[in-house]
C-alpha positions in Angstrom: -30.0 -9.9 -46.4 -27.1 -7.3 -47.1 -27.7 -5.4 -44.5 -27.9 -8.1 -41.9 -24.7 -8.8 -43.6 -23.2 -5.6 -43.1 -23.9 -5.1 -39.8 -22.6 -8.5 -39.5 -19.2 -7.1 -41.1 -19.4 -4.2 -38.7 -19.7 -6.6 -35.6 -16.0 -8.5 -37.2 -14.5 -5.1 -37.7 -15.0 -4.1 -34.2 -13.8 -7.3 -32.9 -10.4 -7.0 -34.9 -10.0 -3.1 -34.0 -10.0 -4.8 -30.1 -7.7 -7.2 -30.7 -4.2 -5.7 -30.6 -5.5 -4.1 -27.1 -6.3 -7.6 -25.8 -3.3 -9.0 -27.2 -1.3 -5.6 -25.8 -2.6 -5.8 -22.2 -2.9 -9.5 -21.8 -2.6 -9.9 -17.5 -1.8 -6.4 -17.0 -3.6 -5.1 -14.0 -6.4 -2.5 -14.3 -7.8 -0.4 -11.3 -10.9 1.5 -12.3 -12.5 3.9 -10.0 -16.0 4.1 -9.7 -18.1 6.2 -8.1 -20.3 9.4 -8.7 -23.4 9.3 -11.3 -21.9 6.4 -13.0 -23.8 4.7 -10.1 -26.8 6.5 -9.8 -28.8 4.2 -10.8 -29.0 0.8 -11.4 -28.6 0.5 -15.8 -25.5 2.4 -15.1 -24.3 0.4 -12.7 -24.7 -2.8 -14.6 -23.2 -1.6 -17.9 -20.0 -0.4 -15.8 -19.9 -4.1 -14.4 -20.2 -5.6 -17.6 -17.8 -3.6 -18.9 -14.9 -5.1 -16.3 -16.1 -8.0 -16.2 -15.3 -8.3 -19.7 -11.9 -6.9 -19.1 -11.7 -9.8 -17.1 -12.6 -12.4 -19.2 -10.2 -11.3 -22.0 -7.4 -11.2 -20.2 -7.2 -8.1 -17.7 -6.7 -8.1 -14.1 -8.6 -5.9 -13.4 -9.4 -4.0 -9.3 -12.4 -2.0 -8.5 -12.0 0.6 -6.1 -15.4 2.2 -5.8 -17.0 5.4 -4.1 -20.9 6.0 -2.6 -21.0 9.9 -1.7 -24.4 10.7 -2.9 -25.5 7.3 -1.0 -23.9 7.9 2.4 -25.0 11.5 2.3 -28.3 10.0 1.9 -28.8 8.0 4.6 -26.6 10.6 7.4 -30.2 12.8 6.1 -32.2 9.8 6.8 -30.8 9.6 10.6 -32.0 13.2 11.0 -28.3 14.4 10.6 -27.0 17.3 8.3 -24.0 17.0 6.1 -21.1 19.0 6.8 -18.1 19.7 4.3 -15.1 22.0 4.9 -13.4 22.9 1.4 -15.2 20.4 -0.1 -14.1 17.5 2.5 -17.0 15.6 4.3 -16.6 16.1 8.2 -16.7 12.8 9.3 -17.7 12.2 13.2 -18.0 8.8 14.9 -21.3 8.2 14.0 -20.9 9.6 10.4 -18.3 7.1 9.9 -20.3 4.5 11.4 -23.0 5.4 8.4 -20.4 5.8 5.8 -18.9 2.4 6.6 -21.9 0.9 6.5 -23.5 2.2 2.9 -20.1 1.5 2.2 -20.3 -2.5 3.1 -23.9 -2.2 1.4 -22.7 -0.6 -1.9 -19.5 -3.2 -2.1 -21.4 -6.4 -1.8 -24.0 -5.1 -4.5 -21.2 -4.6 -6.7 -20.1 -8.4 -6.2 -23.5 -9.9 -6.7 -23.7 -8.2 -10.4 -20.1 -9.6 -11.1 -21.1 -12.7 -9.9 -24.4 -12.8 -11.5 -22.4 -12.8 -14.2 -20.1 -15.9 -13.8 -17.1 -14.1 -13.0 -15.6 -14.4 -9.0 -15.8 -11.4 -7.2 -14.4 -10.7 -3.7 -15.1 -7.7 -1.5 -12.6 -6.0 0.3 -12.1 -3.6 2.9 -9.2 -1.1 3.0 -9.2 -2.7 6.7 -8.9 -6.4 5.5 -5.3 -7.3 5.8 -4.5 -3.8 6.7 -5.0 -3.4 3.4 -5.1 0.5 3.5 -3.7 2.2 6.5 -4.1 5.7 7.1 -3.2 9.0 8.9 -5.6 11.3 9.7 -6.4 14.1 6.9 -7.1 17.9 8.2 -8.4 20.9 5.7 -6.5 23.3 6.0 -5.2 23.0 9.1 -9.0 21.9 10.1 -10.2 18.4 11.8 -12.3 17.0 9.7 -13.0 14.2 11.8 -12.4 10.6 10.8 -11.3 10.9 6.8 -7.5 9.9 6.2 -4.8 10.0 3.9 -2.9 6.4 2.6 0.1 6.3 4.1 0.5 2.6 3.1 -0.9 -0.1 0.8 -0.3 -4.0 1.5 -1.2 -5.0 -1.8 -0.1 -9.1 -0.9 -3.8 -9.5 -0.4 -4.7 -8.6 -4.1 -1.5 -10.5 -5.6 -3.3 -13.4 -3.6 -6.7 -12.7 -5.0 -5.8 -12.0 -8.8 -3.4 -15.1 -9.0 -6.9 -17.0 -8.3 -8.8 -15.6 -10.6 -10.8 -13.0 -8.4 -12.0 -10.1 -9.2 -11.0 -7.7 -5.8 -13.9 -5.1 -5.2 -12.2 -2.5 -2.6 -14.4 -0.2 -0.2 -12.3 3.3 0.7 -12.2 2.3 4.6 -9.1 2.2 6.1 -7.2 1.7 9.8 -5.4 4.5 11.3 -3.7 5.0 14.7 -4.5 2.7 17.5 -6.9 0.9 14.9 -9.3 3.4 14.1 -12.3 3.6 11.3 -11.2 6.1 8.4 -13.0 7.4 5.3 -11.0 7.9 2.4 -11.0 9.7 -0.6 -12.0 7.0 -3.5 -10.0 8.9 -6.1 -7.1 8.9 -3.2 -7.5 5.3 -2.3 -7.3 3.8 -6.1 -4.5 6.1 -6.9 -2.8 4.3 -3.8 -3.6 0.7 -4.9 -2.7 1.3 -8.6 0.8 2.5 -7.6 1.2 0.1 -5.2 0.0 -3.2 -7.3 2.1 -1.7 -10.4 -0.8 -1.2 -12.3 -0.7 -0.7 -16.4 -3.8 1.6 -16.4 -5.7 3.4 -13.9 -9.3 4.8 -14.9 -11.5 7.3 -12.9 -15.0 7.0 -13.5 -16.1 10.6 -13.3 -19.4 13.0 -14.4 -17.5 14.9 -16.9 -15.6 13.8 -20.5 -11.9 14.6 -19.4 -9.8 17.5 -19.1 -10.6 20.9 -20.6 -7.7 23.5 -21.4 -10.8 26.0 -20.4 -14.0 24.4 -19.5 -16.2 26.8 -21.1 -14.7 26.4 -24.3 -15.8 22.6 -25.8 -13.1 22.6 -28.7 -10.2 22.5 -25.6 -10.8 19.1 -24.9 -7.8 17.3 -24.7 -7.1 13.8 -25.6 -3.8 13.1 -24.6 -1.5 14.9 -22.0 1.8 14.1 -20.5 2.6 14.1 -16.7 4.7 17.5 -17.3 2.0 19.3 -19.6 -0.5 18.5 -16.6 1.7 19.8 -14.1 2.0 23.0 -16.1 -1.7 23.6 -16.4 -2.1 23.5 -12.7 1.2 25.7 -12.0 -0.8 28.5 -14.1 -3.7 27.7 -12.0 -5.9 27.0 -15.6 -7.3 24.1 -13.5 -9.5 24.5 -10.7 -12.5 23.5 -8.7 -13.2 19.3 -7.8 -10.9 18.7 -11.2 -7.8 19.8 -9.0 -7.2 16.7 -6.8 -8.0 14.4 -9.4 -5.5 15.7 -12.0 -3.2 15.8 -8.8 -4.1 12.1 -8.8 -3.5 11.4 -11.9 0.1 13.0 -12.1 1.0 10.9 -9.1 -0.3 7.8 -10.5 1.7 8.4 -13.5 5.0 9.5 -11.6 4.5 6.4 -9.0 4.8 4.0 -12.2 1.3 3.8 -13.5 1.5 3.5 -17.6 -1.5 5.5 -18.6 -4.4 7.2 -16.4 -7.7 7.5 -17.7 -10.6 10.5 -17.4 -13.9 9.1 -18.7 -17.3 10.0 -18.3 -18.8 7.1 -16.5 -22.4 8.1 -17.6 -21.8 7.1 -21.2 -22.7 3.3 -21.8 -19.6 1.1 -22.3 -17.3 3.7 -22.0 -14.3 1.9 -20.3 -14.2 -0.7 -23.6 -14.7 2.7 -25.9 -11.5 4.1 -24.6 -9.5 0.4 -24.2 -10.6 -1.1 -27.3 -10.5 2.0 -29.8 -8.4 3.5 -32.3 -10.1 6.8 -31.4 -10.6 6.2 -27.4 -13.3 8.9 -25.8 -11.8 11.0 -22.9 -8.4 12.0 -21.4 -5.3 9.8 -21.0 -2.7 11.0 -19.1 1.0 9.4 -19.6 4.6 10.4 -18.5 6.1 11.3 -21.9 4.7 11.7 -25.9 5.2 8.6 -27.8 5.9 8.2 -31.3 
């Protein structure tokens, strides 16, 4: 009977640590990014919707911008087709993009049945619905790379619209260039577009590692907390390389375009968004623009 009790008493404390942070970001708007092995498979996926579904129901707005690499690259193999990158960028041809908007569509309306399933409204978007995202096209380099673009603008009027209604926008990283064209986009890119342009409180990339690392072979260099300038530094010095380069470029420019905090969390660990909203301790790497008291 104690310890039912205790754990009981355990359950309370938790709920009171949260509280401050529900009271604290009461409707402020929340875009999390979601995408690599946070959605490899179908546990992951649900935790991660249950997760900002209960952001939702305590108060948040929150907007899920979402990825599906592994799964478009997938089923371009399927079709007999190989996967080409250039630094790192997918080369996307018409009938790549013709795939990629498709697993796309698939992937999107998946993620609304789960947030329906459980009793929260869910609409899927398009970067192409309402011109929500429009684009120029991207080169590597100096390379064509086919049909991948960079945001040039975001009508976020759409997602006011939505959020005032209680939805819960679920956004797909296709948007409309020149003459009306199909374009891939970045995820990472995409919600760092949306979160500036909606004026949102946090941003929070979903990603296969714990944060930022001073030096990645070295675990004690984890960092916790980093401001927009100390970030800047680290990749002046070149100490930050490889895929974590445009992200942490993301990051600084969702922080310098108005964003309060930006988030680095390992989407693979189970309830990791509420770990790093709800606690004292928080478990990866916030970025902000200057130290607070």
């Amino acid at each position: 009977m104690e310890q039912e009790m205790q754990e009981v008493l355990k359950k309370a404390e938790v709920l009171i640590e949260a509280l401050p942070y529900i009271q604290k970001f009461n409707q402020k708007i929340i875009v999390v990014k979601y995408g690599g092995s946070a959605m490899s498979n179908e546990d992951l996926q649900r935790n991660v919707i249950k997760d900002v579904t209960l952001l939702k129901l305590v108060g948040f707005k929150p907007i899920i911008v979402h990825g599906g690499g592994k799964e478009i690259s997938r089923w371009v193999e399927k079709t007999g087709k190989e996967a080409s990158f250039v630094n790192g960028l997918r080369v996307t041809d018409e009938e790549t993009m013709e795939i990629a908007e498709m697993v796309l569509g698939r992937v999107n309306k998946r993620l609304v049945s789960m947030v329906e399933e459980l009793g929260v409204k869910a609409v899927g978007l398009s970067g192409k619905d309402g011109k929500l995202l429009e684009v120029e096209k991207k080169y590597s380099k100096g390379q064509d790379i086919g049909y991948v673009g960079n945001v040039t603008k975001v009508n976020p009027e759409i997602l006011f619209d939505l959020l005032e209604k209680g939805y819960l926008p679920i956004i797909s990283p296709i948007g409309l260039g020149e003459e009306f064209a199909t374009y891939n986009i970045n995820a990472d890119d995409a919600a760092c577009a949306v979160a500036k342009a909606v004026g949102a409180h946090k941003l929070v990339f979903l990603t296969d590692i714990e944060g930022l690392y001073r030096d990645i072979t070295d675990k004690d260099s984890f960092i916790s907390k980093i401001t927009r300038k100390e970030a800047e530094d680290l990749i002046e010095k070149g100490m930050i390389g490889g895929g974590m380069l445009p992200k942490l470029s993301n990051c600084t420019s969702a922080v310098a375009g108005g964003v309060d905090r930006v988030h680095i969390l390992d989407g693979r660990i189970p309830h990791c968004l509420l770990l790093e909203i709800f606690t004292n301790e928080g478990i990866g790497t916030v970025f902000v623009e200057e130290e607070e008291e």
